[in-house]
C-alpha positions in Angstrom: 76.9 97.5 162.4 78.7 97.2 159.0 81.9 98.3 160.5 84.4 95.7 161.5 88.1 95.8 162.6 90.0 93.1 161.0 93.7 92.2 162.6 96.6 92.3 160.6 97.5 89.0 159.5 100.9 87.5 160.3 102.1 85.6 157.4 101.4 88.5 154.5 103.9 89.5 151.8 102.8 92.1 149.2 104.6 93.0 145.6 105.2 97.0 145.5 107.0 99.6 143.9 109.7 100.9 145.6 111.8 104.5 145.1 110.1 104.1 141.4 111.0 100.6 140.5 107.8 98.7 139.6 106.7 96.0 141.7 108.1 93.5 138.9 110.5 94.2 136.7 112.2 92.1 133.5 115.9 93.6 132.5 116.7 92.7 128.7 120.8 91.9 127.9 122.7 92.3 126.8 123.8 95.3 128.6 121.8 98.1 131.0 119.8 100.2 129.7 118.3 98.2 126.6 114.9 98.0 125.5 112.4 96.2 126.5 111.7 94.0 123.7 108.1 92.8 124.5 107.8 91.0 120.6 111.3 89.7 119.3 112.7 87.2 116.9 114.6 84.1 117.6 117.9 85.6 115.4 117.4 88.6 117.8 116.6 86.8 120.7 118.3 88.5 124.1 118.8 87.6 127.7 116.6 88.6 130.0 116.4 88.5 134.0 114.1 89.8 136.8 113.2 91.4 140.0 110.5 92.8 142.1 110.3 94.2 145.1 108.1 93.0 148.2 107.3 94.1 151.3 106.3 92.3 154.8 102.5 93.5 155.0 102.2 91.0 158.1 102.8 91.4 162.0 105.5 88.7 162.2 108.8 88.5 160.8 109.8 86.3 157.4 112.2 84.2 157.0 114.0 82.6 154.3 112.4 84.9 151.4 113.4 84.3 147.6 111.8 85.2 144.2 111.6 82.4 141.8 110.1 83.1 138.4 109.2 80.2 136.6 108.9 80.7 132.5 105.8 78.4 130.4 105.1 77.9 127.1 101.8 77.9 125.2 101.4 74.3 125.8 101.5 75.6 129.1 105.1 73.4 130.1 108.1 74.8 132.5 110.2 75.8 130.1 112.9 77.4 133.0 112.8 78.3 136.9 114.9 81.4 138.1 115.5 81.8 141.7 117.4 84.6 143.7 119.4 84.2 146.6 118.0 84.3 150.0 117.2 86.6 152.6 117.4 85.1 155.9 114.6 87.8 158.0 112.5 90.4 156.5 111.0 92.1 159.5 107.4 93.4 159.7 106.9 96.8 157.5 110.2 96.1 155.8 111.2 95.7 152.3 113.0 93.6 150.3 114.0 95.2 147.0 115.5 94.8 143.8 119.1 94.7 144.6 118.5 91.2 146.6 114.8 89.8 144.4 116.6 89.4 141.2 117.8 86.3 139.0 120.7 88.5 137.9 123.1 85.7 138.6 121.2 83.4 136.0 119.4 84.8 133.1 117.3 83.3 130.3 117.4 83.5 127.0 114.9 82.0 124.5 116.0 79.2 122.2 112.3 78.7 120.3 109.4 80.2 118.7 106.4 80.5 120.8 104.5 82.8 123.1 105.7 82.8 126.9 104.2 83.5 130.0 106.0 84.6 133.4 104.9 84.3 137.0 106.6 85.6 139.7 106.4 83.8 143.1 108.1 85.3 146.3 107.7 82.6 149.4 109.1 83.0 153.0 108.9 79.9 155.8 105.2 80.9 156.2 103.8 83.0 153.2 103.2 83.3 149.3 103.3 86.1 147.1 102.1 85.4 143.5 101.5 88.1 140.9 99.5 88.5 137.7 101.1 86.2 134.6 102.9 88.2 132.2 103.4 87.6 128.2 106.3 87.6 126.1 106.4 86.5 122.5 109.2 85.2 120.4 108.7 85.1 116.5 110.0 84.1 113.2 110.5 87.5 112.2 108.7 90.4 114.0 110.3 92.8 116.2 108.6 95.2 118.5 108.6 97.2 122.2 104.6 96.2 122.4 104.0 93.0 124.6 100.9 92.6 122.3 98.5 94.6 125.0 96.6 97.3 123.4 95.8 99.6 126.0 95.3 103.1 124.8 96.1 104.7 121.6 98.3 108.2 121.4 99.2 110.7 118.7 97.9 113.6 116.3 94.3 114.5 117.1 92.1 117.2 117.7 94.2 118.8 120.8 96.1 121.3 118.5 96.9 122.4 121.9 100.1 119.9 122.1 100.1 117.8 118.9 99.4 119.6 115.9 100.4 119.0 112.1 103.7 117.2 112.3 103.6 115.7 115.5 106.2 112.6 115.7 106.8 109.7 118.2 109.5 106.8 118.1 110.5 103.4 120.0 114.2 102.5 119.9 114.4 98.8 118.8 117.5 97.1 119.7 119.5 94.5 118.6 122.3 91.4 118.7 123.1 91.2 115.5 122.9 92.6 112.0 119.7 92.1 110.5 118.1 93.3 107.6 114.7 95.0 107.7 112.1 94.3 104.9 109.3 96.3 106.1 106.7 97.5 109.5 103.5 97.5 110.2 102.4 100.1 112.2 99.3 99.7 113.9 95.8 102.0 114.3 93.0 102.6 116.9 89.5 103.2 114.9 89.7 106.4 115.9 92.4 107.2 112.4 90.7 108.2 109.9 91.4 107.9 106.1 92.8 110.8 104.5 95.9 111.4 107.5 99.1 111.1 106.4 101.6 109.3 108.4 105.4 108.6 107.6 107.8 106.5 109.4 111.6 106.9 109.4 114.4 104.5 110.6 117.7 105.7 112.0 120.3 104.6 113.5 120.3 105.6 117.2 122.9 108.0 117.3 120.5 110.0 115.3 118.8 111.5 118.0 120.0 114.1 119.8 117.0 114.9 122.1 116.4 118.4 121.2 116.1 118.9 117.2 115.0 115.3 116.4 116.4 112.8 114.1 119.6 113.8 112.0 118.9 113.3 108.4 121.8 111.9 107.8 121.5 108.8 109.8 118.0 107.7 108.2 118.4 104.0 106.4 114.8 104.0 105.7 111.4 106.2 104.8 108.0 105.3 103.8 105.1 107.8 103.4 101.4 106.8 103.6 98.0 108.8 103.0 95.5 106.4 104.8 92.6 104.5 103.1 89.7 103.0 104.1 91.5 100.0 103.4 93.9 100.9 106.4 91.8 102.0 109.0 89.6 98.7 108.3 92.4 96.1 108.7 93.8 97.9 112.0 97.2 98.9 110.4 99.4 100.6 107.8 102.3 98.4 106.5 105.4 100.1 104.6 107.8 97.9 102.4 111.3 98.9 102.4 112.2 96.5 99.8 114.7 97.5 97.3 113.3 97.8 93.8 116.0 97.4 92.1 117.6 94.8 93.6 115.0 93.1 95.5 116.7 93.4 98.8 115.5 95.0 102.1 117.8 97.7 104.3 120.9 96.1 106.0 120.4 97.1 110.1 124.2 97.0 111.6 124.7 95.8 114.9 127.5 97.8 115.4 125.3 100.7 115.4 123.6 99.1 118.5 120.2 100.2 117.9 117.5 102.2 115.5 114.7 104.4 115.9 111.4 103.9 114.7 109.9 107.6 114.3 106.2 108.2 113.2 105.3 111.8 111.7 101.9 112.3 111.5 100.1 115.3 109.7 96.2 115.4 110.5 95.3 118.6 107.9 95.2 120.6 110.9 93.2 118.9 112.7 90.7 117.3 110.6 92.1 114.0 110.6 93.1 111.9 113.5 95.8 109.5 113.6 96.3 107.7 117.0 98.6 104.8 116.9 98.4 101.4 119.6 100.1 101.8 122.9 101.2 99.0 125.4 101.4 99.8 129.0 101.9 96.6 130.4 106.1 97.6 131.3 107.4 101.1 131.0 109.4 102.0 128.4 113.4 102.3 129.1 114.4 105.5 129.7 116.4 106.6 126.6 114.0 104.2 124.3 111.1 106.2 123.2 110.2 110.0 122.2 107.2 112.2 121.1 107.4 115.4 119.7 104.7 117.8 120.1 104.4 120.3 117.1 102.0 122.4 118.5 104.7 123.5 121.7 107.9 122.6 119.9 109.4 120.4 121.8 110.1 116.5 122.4 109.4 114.3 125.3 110.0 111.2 126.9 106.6 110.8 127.9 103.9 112.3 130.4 104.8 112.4 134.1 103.5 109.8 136.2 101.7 107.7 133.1 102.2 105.0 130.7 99.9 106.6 127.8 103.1 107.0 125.7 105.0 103.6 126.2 105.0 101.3 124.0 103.7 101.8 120.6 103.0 99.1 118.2 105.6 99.3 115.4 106.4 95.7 114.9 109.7 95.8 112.3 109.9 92.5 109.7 112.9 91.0 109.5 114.9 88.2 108.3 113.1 85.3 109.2 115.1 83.1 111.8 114.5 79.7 109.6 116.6 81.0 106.5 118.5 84.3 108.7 121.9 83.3 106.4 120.9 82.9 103.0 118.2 86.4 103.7 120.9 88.2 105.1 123.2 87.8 101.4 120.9 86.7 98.2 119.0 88.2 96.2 116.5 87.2 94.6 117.8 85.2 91.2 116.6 83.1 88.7 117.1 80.1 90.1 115.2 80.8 93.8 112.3 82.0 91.2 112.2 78.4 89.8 111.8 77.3 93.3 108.3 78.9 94.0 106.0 76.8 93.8 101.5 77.3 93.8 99.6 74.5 95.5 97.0 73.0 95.2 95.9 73.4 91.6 93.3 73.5 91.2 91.7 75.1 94.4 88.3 76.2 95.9 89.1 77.1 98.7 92.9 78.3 100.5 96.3 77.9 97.7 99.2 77.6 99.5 102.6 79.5 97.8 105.6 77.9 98.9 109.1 80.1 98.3 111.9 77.7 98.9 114.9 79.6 99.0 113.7 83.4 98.3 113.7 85.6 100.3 111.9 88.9 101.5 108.9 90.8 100.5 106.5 89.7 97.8 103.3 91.2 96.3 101.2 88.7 95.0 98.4 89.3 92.9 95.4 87.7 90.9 94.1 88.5 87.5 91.0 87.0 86.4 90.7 86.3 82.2 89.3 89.7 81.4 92.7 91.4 82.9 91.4 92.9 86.1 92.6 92.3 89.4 91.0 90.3 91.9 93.1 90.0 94.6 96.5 91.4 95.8 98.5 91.0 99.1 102.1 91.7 100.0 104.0 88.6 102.2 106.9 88.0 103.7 108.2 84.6 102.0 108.5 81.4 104.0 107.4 77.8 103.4 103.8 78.0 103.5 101.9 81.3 102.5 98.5 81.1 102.3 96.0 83.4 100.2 92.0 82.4 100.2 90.5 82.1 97.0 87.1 80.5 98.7 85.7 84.1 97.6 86.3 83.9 94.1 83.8 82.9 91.1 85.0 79.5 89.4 87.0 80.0 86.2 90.8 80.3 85.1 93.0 83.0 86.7 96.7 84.3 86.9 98.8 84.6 89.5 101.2 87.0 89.3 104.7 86.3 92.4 106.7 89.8 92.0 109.6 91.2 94.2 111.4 94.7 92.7 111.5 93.5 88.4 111.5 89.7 88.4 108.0 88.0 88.2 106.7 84.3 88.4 103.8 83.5 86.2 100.9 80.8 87.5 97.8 80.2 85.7 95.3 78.8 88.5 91.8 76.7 88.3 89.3 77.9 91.0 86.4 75.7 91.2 
């Protein structure tokens, strides 16, 4: 009695992979085979087009079947609508792939700050195909392959089996431009625990030669991290790669195309886990990511048939995309050190530092009158940089602005 036999509709289309293309697909510029960017800055911001592939799951022939991808913002307006051409019939159990579902012809490439969403509609004369909504997120200075989904986590761990002490894994970050890189945050599951070491290196792509790792010679920067408490609290391990002498971060080339971001992580043989975010909502590039497992040797591209290595949450800061030519060549000087300026003052609850012109990182720091610190954060510069004070006892305090050997002086009233 519960058993029913239900006809085949005749108006039915249905997204699907085909010969291992996903059922939707985004293609970054500026040229094939780049990374999929899923976190980008506007200085950095690429072209990007898409497909899909779709198949007549109805009895009766389509006609007239086009993709059109329309693009939103966060205030939820039509930013852009890309459209393929046509296909006059799609018979029953056909499919239309790729090659012909794609806005190739007119790609899009974003001209703001914000966070984007994509939905991908396929109609024939008589039916409407309409996936999931996708996001996409452009910024004033992060860069990373992670479309800010935080599916799984992947790396060294108990299974001394495959990982071991010195297991590494990377995402190739690509660009349009030079850029200069100030620091990363790289970012934990709660299953790290304090006590792991982790490093991360940055080459330049032609570093990797897929079968002994990273040449040495083509690393432009290196940070080195035993995790605290601290770290595996806030989610996420930042390294500064600004220059202490003069103040500067690491000049990325764009005639180099592309650098890898390579994680080597040592768990004290097994007693420490580090496992690092992982994004699965696109697969990775081919060419774009790596792991290499110490325990057998030998690096990867990823595990057959699965998206558990993909992409990992290394989000790069760089020059921010308000100020990208004065960051790109000054320094820090006397006279961009007048320019910062601490408001309000007094303050009870948020005090707002405002750089002006400087540039890069900063580690900021609060002193109460008996000389012991209260408070310190690192921070990118811009405009308006926030640090809460609300959880501070009333009284007179120092604030201390520092980037490499030159240092700006406030006293502050909390009340």
């Amino acid at each position: 009695d519960d058993i029913s036999i239900i006809n085949t509709p005749a108006n039915r289309l249905s997204y699907t992979d085909y010969n291992g293309a996903p059922a939707q697909d985004i293609v970054f510029g500026p040229a094939s085979g780049s990374s999929r960017m899923g976190i980008t800055s506007l200085k950095q911001a690429r072209s990007m087009s898409f497909d899909c592939n779709i198949i007549n799951s109805g009895s009766a022939a389509q006609s007239n079947v086009k993709l059109t991808v329309d693009i939103f913002n966060s205030s939820g307006s039509n930013v852009q609508s890309l459209s393929s051409t046509t296909i006059s019939t799609l018979a029953a159990s056909d499919t239309a792939n790729w090659n012909t579902l794609n806005t190739y012809a007119t790609a899009w490439t974003p001209s703001a700050e914000d966070a984007y969403t994509f939905l991908y509609t396929v109609t024939s004369d008589s039916a409407t195909a309409v996936s999931d909504t996708f996001d996409f997120f452009v910024t004033d200075s992060l860069m990373s392959m992670d479309f800010n989904s935080w599916d799984n986590s992947i790396g060294a761990s108990t299974n001394a089996t495959q990982w071991g002490d010195g297991a590494q894994m990377n995402n190739r970050h690509d660009l349009v431009g030079d850029e200069m890189l100030w620091g990363t945050r790289v970012y934990l599951s709660g299953y790290t625990t304090a006590g792991a070491i982790l490093e991360i290196g940055v080459y330049d792509s032609s570093a990797f030669d897929g079968s002994t790792g990273m040449d040495p010679n083509k690393l432009v920067a290196y940070g080195q991290r035993v995790i605290t408490t601290t770290d595996t609290a806030q989610g996420f391990v930042r390294f500064d790669f600004t220059d202490p002498t003069t103040g500067r971060g690491v000049d990325l080339l764009n005639s180099n195309g592309a650098y890898f971001y390579n994680l080597t992580m040592y768990d004290n043989q097994g007693g420490d886990h580090i496992r690092i975010r992982n994004d699965q909502s696109w697969g990775k590039v081919s060419g774009s990511g790596y792991m290499y497992l110490a325990a057998l040797g030998n690096w990867y591209s990823g595990y057959s048939g699965s998206r558990s290595f993909n992409n990992l949450w290394i989000r790069a800061i760089a020059c921010p995309a308000a100020n990208a030519a004065a960051c790109m060549t000054t320094s820090l000087d006397e006279g961009q050190l007048e320019g910062i300026t601490l408001m309000p003052n007094p303050a009870n609850d948020v005090v707002h530092i405002d750089f002006g012109m400087a540039m890069g990182e900063f580690n900021v720091t609060l002193i109460d009158m008996t000389g012991k610190v209260v408070k310190a954060e690192s921070m990118l510069a811009s405009s308006d940089s926030p640090v809460y004070v609300g959880d501070l006892n009333a009284g007179m305090y120092m604030v201390q602005v520092q980037q490499a050997d030159v240092m700006k002086t406030f006293k502050l009233s909390v009340y």
